[in-house]
N, C-alpha and C positions, 0 to 999 in steps of 0.2 A: 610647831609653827615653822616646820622646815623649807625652803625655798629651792634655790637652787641645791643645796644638799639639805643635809636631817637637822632640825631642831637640833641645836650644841646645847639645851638644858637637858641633857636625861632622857632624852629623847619622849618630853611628855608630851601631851596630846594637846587640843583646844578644839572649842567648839564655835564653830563661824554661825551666824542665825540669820538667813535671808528670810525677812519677812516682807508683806507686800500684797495686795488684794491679788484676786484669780484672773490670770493672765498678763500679770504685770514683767513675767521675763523669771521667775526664780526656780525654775526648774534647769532652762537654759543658761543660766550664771552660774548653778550648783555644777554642774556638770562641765561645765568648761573649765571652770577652777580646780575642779577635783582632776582633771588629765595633769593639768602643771604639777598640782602638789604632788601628784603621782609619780610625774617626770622628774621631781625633785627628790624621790626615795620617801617618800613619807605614806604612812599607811594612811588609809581614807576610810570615810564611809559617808553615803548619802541617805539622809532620813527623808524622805518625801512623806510629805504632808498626808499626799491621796495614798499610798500606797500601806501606812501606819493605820488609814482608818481603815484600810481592809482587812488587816489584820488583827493587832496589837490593840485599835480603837473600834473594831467590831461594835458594832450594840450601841455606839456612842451618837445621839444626836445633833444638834446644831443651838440647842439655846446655851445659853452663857455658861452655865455648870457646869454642862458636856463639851464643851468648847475647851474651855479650863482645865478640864481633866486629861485631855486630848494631849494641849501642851504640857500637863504634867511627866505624864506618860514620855514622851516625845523627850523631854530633857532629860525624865530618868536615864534613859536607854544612852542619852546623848553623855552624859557625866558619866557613864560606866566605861565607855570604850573612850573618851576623853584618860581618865584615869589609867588607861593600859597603851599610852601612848597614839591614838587613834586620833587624828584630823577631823572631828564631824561637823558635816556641814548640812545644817537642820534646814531642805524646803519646806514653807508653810505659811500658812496667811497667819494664823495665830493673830486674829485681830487686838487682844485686850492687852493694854500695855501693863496692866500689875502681874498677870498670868507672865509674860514674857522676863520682865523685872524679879519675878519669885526663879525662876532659873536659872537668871545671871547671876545672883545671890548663891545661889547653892553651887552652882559651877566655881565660883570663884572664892565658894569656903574651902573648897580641894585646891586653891592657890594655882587654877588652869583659866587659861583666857578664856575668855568669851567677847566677841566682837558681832555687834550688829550690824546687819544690812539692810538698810529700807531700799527697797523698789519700786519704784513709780509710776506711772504714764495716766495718761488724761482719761475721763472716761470713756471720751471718742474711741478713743486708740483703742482700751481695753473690749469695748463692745465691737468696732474692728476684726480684732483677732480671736472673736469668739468662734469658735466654728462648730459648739455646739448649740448655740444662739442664747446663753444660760442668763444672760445679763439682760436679753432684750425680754425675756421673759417673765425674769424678775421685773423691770418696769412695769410690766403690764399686771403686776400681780399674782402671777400663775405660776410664783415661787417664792416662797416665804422664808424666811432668815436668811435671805442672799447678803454675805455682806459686801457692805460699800453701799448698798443701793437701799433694803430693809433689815440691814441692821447694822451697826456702826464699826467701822476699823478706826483703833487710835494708833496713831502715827508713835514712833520714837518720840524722846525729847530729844535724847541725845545720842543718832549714832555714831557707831564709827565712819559709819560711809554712807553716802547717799547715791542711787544710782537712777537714772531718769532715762529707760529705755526706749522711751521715744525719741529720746537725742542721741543715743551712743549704742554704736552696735554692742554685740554681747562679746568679742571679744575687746572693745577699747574699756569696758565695765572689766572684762577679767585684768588686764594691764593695769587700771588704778587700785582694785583691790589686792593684786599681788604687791604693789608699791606699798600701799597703808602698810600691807601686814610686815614688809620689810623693815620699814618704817619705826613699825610697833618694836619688831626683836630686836631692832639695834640700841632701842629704850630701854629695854627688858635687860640688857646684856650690860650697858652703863649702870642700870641701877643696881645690879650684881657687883660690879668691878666699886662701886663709891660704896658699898653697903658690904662689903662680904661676909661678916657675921650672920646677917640676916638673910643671906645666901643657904648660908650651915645650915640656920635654923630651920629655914623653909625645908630641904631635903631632909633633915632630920626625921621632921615633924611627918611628912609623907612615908618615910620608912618603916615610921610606927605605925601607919593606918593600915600600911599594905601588909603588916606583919601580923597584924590583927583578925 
């Protein structure tokens, strides 16, 4: 979670998760984030949603099982290079919040962040900035599991940040989320300095996983 320079833990990784319906700004948040952390000496990587189902999610459709698996996949990849020091910052609608909720769990049994981003805008906006007209189409029916529209996105309960890109350009959304996360290390670094046994124990415990 390096900033201006590298992560002072060990230089371990964390995983940031913009989630948010199709066209809500999380392509353009992931990438404008990802230059800073760059500039700040920290290794990166960007999982995009669409570009994981070309691949990696091949074959995978859109009802809820294949949805689920999607973000399975997507957090596997994302906890690996998490684990080897890696910044990842997952774009993806990833509508279902237990599917989302099963990866923060598992990222954070490896004792590495994981911080949610909700992205927002109205669905004026969103149907707006559609330019392949995917939303308008969906209304009319002439597209079936579109979510947001026929079939359901659940929102965070609780993230870390909430971004509302119809009020705030995309770089005043990277400025507050570089702040939270600063925010966040200087938590991270007190609760080390009042705890430091359980400092030990934590790297211990990772030396043994990685030696395994």
């Amino acid at each position: 979670m390096a900033l201006e320079k590298k992560y002072p833990a060990g230089d371990r990784g964390m995983v940031i998760w913009f989630t948010g319906l199709s066209g809500a700004g999380k392509t353009a948040l992931s990438r404008s984030v990802s230059l800073q952390l760059t500039a700040g000496g920290n290794k990166v990587e960007i999982l995009d949603g669409d570009e994981v189902r070309e691949s990696l999610s091949r074959g995978l459709g859109f009802c809820r099982e294949d949805r689920d698996e999607n973000v399975r996949r997507i957090g596997f990849v994302a906890r690996l290079l998490a684990r080897n020091g890696v910044v990842v910052l997952v774009s993806a609608i990833s509508p279902y919040r237990q599917s989302r909720d099963d990866v923060r769990r598992a990222v954070e049994r490896d004792e590495l962040p994981f911080v949610e981003v909700l992205i927002r805008a109205p669905i004026e906006v969103l149907i707006e900035r559609d330019p392949k007209g995917l939303y308008k189409k969906a209304l009319a029916g002439e597209i079936r599991n579109f979510t947001g529209i026929s079939d359901p996105y659940e929102e965070p309960e609780s993230p870390g940040l909430v971004v509302d890109s119809s009020s705030e350009s995309v770089g005043e959304s990277t400025a507050r989320l570089m702040s939270f996360l600063r925010r966040a290390e200087l938590d991270q670094i007190e609760r080390a300095q009042d705890h430091p046994e359980q400092a030990i124990e934590s790297a211990d415990r990772q030396s043994m996983q990685e030696g395994c």
